[in-house]
C-alpha positions as CSV (number, residue, x, y, z in Angstrom):
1,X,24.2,-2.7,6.8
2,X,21.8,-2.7,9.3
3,X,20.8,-6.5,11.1
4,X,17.5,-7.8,9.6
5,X,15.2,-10.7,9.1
6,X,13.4,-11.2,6.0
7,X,10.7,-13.4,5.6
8,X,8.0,-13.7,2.7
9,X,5.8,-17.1,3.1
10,X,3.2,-15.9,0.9
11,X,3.2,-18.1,-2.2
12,X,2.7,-16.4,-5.8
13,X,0.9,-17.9,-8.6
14,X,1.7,-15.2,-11.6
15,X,0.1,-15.1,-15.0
16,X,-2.9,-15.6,-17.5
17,X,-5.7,-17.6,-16.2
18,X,-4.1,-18.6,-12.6
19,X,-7.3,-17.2,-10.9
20,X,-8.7,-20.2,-12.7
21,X,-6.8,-22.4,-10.0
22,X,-8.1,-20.9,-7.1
23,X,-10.1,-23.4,-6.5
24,X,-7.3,-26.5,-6.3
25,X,-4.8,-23.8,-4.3
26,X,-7.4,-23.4,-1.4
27,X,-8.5,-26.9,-1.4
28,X,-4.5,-27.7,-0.3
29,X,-5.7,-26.0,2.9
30,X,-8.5,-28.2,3.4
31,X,-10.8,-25.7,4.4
32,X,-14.1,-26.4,5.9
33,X,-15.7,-23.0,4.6
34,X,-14.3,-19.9,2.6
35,X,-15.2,-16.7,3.5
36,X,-15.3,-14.7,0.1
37,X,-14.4,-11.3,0.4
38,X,-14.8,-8.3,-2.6
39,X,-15.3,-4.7,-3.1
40,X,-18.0,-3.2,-5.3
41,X,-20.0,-4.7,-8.1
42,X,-17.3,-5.1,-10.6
43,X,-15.7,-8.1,-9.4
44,X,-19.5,-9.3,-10.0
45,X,-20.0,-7.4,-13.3
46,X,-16.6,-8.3,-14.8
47,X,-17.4,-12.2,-14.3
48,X,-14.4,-12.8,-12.0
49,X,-16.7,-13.7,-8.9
50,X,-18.3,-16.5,-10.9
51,X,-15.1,-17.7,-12.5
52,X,-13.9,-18.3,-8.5
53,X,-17.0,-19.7,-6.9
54,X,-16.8,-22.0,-10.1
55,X,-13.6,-23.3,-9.0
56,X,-14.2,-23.7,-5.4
57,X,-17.6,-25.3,-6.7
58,X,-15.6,-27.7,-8.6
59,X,-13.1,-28.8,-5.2
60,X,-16.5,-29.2,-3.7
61,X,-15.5,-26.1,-0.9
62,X,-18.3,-24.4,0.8
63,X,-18.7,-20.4,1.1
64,X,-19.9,-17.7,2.0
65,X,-19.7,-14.1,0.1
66,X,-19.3,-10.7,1.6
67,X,-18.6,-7.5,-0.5
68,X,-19.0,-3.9,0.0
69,X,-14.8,-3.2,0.9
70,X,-14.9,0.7,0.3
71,X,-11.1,2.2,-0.7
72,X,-9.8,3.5,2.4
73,X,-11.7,-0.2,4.3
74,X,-13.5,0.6,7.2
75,X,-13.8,-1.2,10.9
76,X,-17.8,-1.8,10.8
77,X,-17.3,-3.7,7.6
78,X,-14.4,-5.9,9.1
79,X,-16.1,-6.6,12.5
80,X,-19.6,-7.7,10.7
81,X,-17.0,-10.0,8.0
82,X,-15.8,-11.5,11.8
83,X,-19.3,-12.0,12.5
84,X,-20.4,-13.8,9.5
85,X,-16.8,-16.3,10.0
86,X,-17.6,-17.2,13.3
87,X,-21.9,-17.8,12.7
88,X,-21.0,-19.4,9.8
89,X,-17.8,-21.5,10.6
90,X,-15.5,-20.2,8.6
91,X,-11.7,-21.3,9.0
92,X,-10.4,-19.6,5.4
93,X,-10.5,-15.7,3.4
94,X,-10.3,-14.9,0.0
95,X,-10.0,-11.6,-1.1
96,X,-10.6,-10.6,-4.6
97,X,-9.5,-7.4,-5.4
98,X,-6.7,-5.1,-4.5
99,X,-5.0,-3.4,-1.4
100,X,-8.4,-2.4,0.8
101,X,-9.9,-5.8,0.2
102,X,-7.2,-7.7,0.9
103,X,-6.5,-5.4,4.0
104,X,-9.9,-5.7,5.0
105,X,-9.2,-9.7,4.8
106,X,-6.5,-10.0,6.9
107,X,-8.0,-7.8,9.2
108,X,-11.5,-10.0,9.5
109,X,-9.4,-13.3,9.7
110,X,-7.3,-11.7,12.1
111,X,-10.5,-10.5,14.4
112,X,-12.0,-14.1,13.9
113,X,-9.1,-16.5,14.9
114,X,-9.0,-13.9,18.2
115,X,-12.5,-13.2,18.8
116,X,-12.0,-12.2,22.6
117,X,-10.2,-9.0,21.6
118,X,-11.6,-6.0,19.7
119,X,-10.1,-6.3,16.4
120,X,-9.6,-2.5,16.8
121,X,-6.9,-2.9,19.2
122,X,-4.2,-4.1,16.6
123,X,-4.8,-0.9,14.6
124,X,-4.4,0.7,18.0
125,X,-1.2,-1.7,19.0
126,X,-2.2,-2.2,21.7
127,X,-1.9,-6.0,21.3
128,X,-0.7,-8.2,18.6
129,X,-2.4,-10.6,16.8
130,X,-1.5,-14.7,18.4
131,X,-2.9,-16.8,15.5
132,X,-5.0,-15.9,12.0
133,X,-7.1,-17.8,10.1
134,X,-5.7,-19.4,6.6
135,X,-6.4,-16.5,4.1
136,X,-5.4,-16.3,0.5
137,X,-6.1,-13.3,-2.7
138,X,-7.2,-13.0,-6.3
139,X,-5.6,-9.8,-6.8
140,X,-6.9,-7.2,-9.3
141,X,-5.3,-3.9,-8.7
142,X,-1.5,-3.4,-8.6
143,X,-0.8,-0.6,-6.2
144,X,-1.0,-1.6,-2.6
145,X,1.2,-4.4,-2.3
146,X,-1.1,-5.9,0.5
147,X,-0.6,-8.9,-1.4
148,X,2.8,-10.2,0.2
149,X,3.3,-7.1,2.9
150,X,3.0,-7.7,6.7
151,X,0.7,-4.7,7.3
152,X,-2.9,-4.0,7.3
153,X,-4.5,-0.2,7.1
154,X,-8.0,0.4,8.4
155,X,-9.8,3.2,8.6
156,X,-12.6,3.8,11.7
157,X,-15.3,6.1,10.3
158,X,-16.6,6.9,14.1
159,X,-13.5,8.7,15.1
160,X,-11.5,9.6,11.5
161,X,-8.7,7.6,12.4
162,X,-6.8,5.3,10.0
163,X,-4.1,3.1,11.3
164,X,-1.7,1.0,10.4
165,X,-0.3,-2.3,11.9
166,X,2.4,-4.6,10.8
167,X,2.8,-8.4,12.1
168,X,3.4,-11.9,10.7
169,X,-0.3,-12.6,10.9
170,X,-1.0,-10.4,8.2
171,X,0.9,-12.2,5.5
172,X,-1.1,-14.0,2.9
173,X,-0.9,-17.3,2.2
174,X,-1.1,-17.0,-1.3
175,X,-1.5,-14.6,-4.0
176,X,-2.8,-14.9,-7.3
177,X,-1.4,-12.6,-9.9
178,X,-3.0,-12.2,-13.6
179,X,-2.3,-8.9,-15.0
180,X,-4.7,-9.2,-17.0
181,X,-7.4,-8.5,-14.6
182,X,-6.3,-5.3,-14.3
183,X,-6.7,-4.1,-17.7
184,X,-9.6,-2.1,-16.9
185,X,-8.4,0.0,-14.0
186,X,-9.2,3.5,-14.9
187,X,-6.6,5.6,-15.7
188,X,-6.7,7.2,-12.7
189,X,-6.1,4.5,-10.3
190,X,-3.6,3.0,-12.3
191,X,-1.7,6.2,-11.7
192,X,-2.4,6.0,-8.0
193,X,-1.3,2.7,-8.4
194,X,2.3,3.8,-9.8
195,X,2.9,6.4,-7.0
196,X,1.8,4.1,-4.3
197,X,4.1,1.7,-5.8
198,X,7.0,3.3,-5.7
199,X,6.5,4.9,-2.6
200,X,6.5,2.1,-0.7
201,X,10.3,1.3,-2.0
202,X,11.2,5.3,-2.5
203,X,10.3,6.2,1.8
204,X,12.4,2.9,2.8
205,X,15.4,4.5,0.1
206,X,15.6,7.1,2.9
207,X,15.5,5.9,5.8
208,X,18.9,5.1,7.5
209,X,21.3,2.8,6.9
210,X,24.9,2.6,5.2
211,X,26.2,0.2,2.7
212,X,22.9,-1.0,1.3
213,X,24.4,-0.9,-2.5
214,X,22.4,-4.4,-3.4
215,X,19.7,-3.4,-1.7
216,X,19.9,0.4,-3.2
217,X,20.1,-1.0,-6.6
218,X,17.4,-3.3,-6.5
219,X,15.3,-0.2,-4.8
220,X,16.0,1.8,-8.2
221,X,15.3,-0.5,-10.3
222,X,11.7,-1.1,-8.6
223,X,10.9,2.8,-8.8
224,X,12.3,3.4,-12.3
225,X,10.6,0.3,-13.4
226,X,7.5,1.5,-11.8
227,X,7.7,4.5,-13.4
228,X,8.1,3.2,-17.0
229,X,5.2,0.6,-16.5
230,X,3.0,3.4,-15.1
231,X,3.3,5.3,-18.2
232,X,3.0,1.8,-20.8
233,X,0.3,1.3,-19.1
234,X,-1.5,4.7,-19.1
235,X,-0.4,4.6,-23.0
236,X,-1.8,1.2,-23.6
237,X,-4.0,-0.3,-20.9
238,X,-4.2,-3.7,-22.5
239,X,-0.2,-3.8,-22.9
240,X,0.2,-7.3,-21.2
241,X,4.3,-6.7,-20.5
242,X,3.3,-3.3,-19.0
243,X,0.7,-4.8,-16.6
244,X,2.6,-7.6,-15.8
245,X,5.9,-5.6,-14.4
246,X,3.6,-3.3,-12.5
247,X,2.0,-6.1,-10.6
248,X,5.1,-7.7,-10.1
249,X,6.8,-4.2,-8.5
250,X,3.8,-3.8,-6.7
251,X,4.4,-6.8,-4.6
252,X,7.8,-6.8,-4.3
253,X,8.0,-2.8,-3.4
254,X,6.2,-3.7,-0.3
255,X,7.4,-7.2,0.8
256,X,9.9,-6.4,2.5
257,X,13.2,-7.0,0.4
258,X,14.0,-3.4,-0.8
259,X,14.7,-2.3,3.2
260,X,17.1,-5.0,3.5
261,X,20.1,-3.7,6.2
262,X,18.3,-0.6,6.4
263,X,16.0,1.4,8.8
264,X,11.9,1.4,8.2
265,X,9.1,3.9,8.8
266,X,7.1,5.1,5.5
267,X,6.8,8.7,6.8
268,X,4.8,9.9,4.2
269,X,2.5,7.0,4.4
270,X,1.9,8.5,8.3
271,X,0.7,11.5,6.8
272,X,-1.2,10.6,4.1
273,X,-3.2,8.2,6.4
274,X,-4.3,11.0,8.4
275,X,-5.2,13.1,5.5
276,X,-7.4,10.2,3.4
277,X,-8.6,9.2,7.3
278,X,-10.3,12.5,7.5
279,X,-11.2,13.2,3.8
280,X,-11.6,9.2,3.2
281,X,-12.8,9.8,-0.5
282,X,-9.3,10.7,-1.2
283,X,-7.2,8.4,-3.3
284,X,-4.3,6.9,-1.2
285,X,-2.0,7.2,-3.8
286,X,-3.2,10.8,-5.0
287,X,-2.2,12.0,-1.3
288,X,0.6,10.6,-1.5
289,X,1.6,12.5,-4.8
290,X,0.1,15.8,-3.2
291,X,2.5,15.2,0.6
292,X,6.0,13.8,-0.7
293,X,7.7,16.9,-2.8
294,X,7.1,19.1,0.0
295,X,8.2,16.2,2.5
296,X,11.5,16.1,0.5
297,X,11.9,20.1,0.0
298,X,11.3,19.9,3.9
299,X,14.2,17.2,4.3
300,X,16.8,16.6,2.3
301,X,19.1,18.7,3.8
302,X,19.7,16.1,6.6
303,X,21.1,14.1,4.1
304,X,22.5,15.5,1.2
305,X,24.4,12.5,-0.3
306,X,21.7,10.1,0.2
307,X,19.5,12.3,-2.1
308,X,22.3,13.0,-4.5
309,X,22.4,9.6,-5.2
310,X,19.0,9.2,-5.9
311,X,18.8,12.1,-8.1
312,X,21.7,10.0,-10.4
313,X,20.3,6.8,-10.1
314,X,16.9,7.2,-10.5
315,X,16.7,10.2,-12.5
316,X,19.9,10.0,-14.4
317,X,21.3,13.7,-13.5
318,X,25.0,14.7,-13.3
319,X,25.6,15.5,-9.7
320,X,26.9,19.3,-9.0
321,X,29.0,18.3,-6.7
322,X,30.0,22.1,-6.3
323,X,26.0,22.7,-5.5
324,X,24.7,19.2,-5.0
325,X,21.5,21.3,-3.8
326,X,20.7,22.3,-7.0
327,X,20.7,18.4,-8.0
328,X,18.7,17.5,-5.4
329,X,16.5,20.3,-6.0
330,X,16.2,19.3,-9.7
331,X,15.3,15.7,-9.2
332,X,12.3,16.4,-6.5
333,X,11.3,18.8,-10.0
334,X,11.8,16.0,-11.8
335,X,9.5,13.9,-10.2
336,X,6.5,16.5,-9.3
337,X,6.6,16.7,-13.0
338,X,6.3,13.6,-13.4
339,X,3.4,13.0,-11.1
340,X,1.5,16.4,-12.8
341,X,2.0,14.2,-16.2
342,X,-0.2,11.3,-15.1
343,X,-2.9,13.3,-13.6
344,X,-1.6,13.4,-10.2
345,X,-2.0,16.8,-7.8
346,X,0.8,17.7,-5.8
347,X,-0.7,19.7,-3.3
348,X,-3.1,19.2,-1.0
349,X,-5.7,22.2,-1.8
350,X,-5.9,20.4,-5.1
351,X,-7.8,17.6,-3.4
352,X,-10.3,19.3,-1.1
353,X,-8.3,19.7,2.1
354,X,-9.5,22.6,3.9
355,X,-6.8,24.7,5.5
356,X,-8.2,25.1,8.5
357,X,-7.9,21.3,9.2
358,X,-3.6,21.4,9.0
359,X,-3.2,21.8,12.6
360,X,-5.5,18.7,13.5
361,X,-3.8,16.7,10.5
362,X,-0.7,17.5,12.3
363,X,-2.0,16.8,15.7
364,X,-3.7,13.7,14.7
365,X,-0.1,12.4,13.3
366,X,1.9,13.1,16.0
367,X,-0.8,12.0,18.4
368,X,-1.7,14.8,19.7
369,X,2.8,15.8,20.6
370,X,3.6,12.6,22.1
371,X,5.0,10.9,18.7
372,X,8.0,12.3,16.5
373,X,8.8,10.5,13.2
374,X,12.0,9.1,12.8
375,X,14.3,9.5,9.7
376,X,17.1,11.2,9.0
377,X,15.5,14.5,10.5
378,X,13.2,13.6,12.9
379,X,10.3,15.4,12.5
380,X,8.1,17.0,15.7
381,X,4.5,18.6,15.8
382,X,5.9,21.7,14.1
383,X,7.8,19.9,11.1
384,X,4.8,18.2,9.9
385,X,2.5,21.1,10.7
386,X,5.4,23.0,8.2
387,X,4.9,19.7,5.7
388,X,1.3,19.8,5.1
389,X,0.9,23.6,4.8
390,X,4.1,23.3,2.1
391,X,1.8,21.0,0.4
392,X,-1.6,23.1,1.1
393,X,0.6,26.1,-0.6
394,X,2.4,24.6,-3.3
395,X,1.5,24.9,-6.8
């Protein structure tokens, strides 16, 4: 087991009716104005938007509102949010809604508690946020996990980019957890919900490291949980229990705690970025679903035990330990099924991609040569030029 520190400060509040306490949980920050922070109109149709102005009306807390988070959030929309915090005074964010929004938050109280440098430049790493405004979230999609995770994806329309950071500034303070806001995600979303989900736990599964076997467990019982509340909820999108066990995985698939003593890069999560930063009306979690069986036809080789293991554990097959290939093989089967059973594509023509764009996908992920992905097979320029046109190919 690899050394590793493991830090969650953000504060849950889980349940029916906690958004109704947002109100009392920000005013324990003693905040001099709120920046509000939402996606499209159905935060406002659905009444939620009222329900937490209410509530900060009630602690007497001033605000201000800004919506318009697209999926996929975008840079102009973060810079004019820094704007508005620093005309307007603003020392606190809440987001309400799911992964972009929040993102979008923590990037906007990021770029306001550092307003010499160009937000930009933490996407870019090429500097590190010092400080971060208070910042908290009413959240209303499980998928993400930006709700207790340490990163923060933006996307930069100008150049096609979408990049990732991760630092202790992007931790919320607080999250706010009714399932039962997100009884009316479409069936679609909820679907990207459950692959995103899992993903985040599955890609930290294989990365290196020995003698995880708490943390391994608790890993497969977030995916195979994930799974089963994916489908309860697709079956019954009011199913309470369902809801409620997919939120929780969400945030705890992401926090942190199933890479415990183990290694961490979400490769997959490197290419689909570049794939919904060029194409940004793809669904994150549908490219993801499209990218990760041909990403583990492509590499489990390297590791042959690692991925028999998973094919027991999480998919409950006897291992061939005469042909553990054929196990493996059956398992990465398993799960494209799977993902072709909730609506999901699992290839990349499915969802638009043009062929002739592979080369700068792969290009634009390994920055142009000068990055490899590490794993348990590194992977070069020509690996994940192989990955994506697996995936452009594959039925």
């Amino acid at each position: 087991m690899l050394n590793f520190v493991y830090h969650t400060p953000t504060k849950v509040y889980f349940g029916k009716d906690e958004e109704l306490n947002v109100g009392k949980i920000v005013a324990g920050f003693a905040p001099k104005k709120v920046l509000i922070h939402y996606g499209s109109q159905s935060a406002r149709k659905s009444g939620l938007l009222d329900k937490v102005k209410k509530s900060l009306d009630n602690e007497n807390i001033k605000y201000v509102e800004l919506g318009g988070v697209k999926p996929n959030p975008e840079l102009p929309l973060v810079k004019k949010g820094i704007e508005l915090c620093l005309s307007e005074g603003v020392d606190f964010v809440l987001a309400v809604g799911g992964g972009s929004v929040i993102d979008s938050a923590k990037d906007i109280a990021n770029g306001a508690a550092n307003p010499e440098t160009d937000v930009w430049d933490f996407s870019l790493k090429k500097c590190v946020p010092g400080k971060t405004l208070k910042k908290g979230a009413v959240l209303t999609l499980s998928a993400a996990g930006s709700e207790m995770s340490d990163s923060c994806v933006i996307t930069n329309p100008e150049t096609g980019e979408k990049m990732g950071y991760s630092c202790a500034c992007n931790r919320m303070d607080f999250a706010i957890e009714n399932p039962e806001l997100t009884y009316t995600v479409s069936p679609y979303q909820t679907a990207c919900g459950a692959v995103d989900i899992a993903m985040h736990t599955i890609e930290r599964y294989f990365c290196p490291g020995e003698a995880t076997y708490l943390t391994d467990a608790i890993a497969e019982a977030v995916i195979k949980s994930t799974i089963k509340a994916g489908n309860d909820c697709l079956a019954d999108p009011n199913n309470y229990e369902a809801r409620a066990n997919m939120m929780w995985a969400s945030s705890l698939a992401h926090n942190g705690l199933t890479q415990c003593g183990r290694s961490y890069m979400l490769t997959v999560h490197q290419f689909e970025h570049e794939v919904s930063g060029m194409y940004p009306e793809i669904a994150h979690g549908a490219g993801l679903a499209a990218l990760w069986c041909s990403w583990a036809r492509y590499v489990y080789s390297a590791n042959i035990s690692r991925w028999t293991q998973y094919a027991a554990n999480v998919w409950n097959l006897d291992v061939d330990y005469e042909h553990p290939e054929r196990t493996v093989e059956a398992a990465i089967d398993m799960q494209e099924n799977y993902y072709k059973s909730i609506g999901m594509p699992t290839n990349l023509k499915a969802l638009g991609v043009k062929e002739e764009d592979l080369e700068k996908l792969a290009l634009n992920c390994t920055r142009n040569k000068t990055r490899e992905l590490p794993g348990y097979k590194t992977l070069g320029y020509d690996d994940i030029l192989s990955i994506y046109k697996m995936s452009y190919n594959a039925d």
